[in-house]
C-alpha positions in Angstrom: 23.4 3.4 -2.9 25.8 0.7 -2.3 27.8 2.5 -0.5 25.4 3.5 1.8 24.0 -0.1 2.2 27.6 -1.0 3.3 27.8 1.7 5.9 24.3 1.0 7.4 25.6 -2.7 7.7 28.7 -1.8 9.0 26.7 0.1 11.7 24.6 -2.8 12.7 27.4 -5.2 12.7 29.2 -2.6 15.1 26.4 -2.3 17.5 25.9 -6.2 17.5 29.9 -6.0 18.9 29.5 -3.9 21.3 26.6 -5.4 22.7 27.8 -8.5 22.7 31.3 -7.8 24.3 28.7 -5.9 27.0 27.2 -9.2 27.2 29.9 -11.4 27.9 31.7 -8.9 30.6 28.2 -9.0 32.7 28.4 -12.7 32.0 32.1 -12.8 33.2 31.6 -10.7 36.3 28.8 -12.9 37.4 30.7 -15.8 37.1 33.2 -14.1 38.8 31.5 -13.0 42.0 29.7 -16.8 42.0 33.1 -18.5 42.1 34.2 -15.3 44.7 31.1 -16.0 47.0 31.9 -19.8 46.7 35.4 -19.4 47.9 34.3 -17.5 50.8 31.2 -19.7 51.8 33.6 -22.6 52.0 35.9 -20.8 54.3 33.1 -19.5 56.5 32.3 -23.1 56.6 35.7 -24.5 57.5 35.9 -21.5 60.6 32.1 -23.3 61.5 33.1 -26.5 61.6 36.2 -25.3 64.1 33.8 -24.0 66.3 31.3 -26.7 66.3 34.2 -29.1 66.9 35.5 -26.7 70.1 31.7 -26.8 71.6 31.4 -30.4 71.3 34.0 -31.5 72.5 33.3 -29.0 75.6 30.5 -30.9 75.7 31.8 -34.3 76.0 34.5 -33.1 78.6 31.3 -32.0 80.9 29.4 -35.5 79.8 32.5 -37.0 81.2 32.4 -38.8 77.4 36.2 -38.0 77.1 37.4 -41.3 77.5 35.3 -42.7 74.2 37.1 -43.6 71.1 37.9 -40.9 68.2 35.6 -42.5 66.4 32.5 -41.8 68.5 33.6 -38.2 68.8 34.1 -38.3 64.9 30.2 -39.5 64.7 28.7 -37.4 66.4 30.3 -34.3 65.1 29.6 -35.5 61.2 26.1 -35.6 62.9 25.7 -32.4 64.0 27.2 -30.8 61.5 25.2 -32.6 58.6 22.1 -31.1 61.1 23.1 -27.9 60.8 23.8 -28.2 57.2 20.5 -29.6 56.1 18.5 -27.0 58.0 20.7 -24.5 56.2 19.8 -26.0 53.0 16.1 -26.0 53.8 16.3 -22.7 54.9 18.0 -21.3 51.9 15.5 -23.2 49.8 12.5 -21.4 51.5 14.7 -18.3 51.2 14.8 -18.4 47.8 11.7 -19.4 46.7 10.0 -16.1 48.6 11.8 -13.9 46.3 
């Protein structure tokens, strides 16, 4: 009877390993595509902010706003690209919540 006690134990304790290793690699491949998809948003983000500094500053050139200081030019592209981030933020909020 023992014996078999052990072996029924054994069994459980087994199972309890193997769904826990199961556990932790869902857990570590999560993690993994979160920090993936975090890399890649931030570079998306850097190639947006390019952009959005080439078509302002088109802008200013046709404004004839050329001459200003870099520090104008420096506002109002922080300003337009906190715009456009905050309205992403809202919309990924409403995004979310839908699901």
């Amino acid at each position: 009877m023992k014996i078999i006690k052990k072996i029924l134990e054994k069994t459980t304790i087994d199972e309890k390993l193997v769904e826990t290793s199961k556990t932790i690699k869902k857990q570590y491949r999560k993690n993994l595509v979160t920090g993936v998809n975090a890399g890649l948003g931030f570079l998306i983000a850097l190639y947006i902010r390019d952009f959005l500094k080439t078509i302002i500053s088109l802008i200013l050139i046709k404004l004839n706003l050329v001459n200003t200081t870099g520090i104008i030019y420096n506002l109002i592209i922080t300003l337009v690209v906190i715009a456009v981030c905050v309205f992403g933020i809202i919309f990924m909020s409403k995004w979310q919540v839908e699901k």
